[in-house]
N, C-alpha and C positions, 0 to 999 in steps of 0.2 A: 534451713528454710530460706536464708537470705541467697544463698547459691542457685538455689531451685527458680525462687522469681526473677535473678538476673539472668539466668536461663531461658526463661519463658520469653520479658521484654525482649532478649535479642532476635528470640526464632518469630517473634512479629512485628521488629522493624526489619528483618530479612524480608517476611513477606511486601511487606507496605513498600521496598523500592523492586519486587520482583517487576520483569517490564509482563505487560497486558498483552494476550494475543487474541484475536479474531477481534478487534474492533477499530472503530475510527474514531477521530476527537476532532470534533468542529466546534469555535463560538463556545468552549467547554460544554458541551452534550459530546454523550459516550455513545457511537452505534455498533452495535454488532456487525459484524461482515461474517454474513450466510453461507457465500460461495463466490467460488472465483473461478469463470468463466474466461473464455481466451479463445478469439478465432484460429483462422488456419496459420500456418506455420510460414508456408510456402507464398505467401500473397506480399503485394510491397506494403504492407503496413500489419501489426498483428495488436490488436489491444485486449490486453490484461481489464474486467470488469471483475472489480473487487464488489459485491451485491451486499446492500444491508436492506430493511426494511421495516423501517421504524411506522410509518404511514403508508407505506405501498414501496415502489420497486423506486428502489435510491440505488447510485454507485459513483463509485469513483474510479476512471477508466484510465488508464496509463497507455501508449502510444509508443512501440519500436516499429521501426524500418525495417524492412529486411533482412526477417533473420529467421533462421531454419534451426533453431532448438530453443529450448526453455533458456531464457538469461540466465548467468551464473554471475554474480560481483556486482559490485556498487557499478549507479547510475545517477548522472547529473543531467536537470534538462538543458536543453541548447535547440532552438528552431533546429529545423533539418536543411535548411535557405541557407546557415549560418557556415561561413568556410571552414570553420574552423571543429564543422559537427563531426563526433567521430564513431561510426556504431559501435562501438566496443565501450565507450564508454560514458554513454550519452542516449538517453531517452528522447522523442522527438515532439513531444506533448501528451495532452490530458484533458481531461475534463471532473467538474463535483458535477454530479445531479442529485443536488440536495432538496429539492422539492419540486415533486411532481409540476406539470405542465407550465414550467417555469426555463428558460432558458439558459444552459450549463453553463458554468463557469471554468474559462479555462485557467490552465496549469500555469503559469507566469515562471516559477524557477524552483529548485529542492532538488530534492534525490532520493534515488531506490534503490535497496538494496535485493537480491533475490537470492538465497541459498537453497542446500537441498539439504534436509535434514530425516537420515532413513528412506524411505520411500516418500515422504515427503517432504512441500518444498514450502518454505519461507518468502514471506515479501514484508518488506520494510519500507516505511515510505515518510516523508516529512516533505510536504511540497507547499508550495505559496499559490493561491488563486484567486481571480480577482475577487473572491469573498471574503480571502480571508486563509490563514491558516491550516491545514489540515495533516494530522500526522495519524500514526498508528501500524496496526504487523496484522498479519495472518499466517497463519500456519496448518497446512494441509496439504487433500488433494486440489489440483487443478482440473477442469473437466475442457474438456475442448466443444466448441459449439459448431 
């Protein structure tokens, strides 16, 4: 009996440090992230809109330069003004829009991660804005807009 409970307590502190997919943490509030939307490929700037909606249509928009496929590998931001900005390894800003008809807050510094897992692709993120903190993953499709 005493093996069976040390059993149990370990498979749900395994759960309790599993990490959390599809949401975002701000201010400690948890939001779900719906969908994540992504303009064209081909244009000088492509932003990643991670969509939650807790009260209406919220996101958190992440900002590359120049670049003709899905990210693969970790990303730090760095202005794009900045000489030392590198696209391979280096996001070029962002924005929270964390409450409707309120004015975003941009991306100050952090980083993302993007993999692809199966047919679908991972984003990681932990960035500073002028709000405030915001980290969290999704994992899915991307849809292109």
């Amino acid at each position: 009996m005493l093996f069976l409970s040390a059993l149990l307590m370990a498979a749900c502190s395994n759960d309790d440090n599993a990490p959390v997919t599809d949401q975002l943490t701000f201010e400690g509030e948890n939001y779900p992230i719906n969908l994540v939307q992504y303009d064209g490929l081909t244009s000088s700037q492509t932003n990643f809109n991670l969509l939650f909606y807790p009260n209406g249509t919220h996101a958190i928009t992440l900002v590359f330069p120049g670049i003709d496929e899905i990210p693969d590998g970790n990303y730090t931001y760095r202005q794009i003004d900045d000489p030392d900005f590198n696209p391979d390894s280096n996001f070029s800003g962002g924005t929270l829009y964390i409450t409707p008809n309120v004015e975003p807050n941009p991306i100050t510094s952090g980083s993302v991660r993007f993999s692809t897992v199966g047919q679908e692709h991972k984003i990681t993120f932990d960035v500073e804005t002028t709000a405030g903190r915001v980290k969290g993953s999704y994992q899915g499709p991307l849809v292109q807009i």
